[in-house]
C-alpha positions in Angstrom: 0.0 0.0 0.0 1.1 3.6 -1.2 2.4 5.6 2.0 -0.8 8.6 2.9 -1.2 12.4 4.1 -2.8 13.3 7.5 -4.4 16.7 7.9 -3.8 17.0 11.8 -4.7 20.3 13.7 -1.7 21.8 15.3 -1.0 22.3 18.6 -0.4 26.1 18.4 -3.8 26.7 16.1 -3.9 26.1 12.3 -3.0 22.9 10.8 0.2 20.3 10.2 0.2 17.7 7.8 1.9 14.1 8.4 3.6 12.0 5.7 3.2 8.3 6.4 4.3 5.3 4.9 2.3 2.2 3.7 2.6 0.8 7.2 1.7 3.8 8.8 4.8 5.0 10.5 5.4 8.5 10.4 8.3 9.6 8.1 7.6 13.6 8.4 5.4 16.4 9.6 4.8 19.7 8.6 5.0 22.9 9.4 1.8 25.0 10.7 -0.1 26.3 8.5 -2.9 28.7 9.1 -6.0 26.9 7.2 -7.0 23.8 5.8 -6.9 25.0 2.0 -3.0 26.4 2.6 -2.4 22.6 4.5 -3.6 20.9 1.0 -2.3 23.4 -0.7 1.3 21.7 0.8 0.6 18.8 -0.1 0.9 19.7 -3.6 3.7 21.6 -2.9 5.3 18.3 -1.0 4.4 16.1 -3.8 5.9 18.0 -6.8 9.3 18.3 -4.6 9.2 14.6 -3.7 9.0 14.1 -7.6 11.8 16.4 -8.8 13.9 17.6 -6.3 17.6 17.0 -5.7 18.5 15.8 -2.6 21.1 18.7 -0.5 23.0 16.6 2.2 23.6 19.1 5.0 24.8 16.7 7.5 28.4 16.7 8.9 29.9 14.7 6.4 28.1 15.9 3.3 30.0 19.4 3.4 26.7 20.8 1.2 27.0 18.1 -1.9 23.9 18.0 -4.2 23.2 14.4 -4.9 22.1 14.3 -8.6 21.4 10.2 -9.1 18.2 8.9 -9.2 17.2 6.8 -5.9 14.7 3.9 -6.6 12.1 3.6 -4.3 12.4 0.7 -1.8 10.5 -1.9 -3.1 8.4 -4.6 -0.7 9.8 -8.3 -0.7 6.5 -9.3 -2.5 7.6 -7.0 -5.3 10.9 -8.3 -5.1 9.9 -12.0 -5.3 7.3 -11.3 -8.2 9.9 -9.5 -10.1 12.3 -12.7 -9.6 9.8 -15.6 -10.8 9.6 -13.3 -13.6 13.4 -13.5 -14.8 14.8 -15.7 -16.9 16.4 -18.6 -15.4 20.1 -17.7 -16.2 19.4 -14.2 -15.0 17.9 -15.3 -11.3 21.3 -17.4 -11.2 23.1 -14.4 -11.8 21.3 -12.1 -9.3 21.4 -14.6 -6.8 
């Protein structure tokens, strides 16, 4: 199942918005924002970064690098094991 958005009210007034995954565990939450229509309006915002933008590593070691390559998305062991019954013969040999 495809991870979800939450529309939660803050604890300050307004509303935050939660990313979770297909399990339901929370992998981010937003900042405030002052009404529902600017919250969804977020969500578009979040889902048009998720789908283009570069990831900017600003942690200790990263020293500001832009990391340009394409991540694939972590696929489930179902996927994994479809995707394998489906290979040739020869080729699940060689991934194996």
């Amino acid at each position: 199942m495809a991870g979800y958005f939450e529309l939660v009210d803050a604890p300050d007034g307004g509303y935050r918005v939660r990313m979770l995954d297909g399990a339901g565990s929370l992998m981010a939450i937003s900042v405030t924002f002052p009404t529902k229509r600017a919250a969804v309006a977020g969500v578009a915002m979040a889902r048009e970064i998720a789908g283009t933008g570069l990831i900017r590593d600003k942690s200790h070691d990263g020293a500001g690098t832009v990391l340009r390559e394409r991540v694939r998305p972590v696929s489930s062991a179902k996927e994994d094991a479809a995707r394998q019954k489906k290979a040739p013969a020869a080729k699940r040999a060689a991934v194996s």
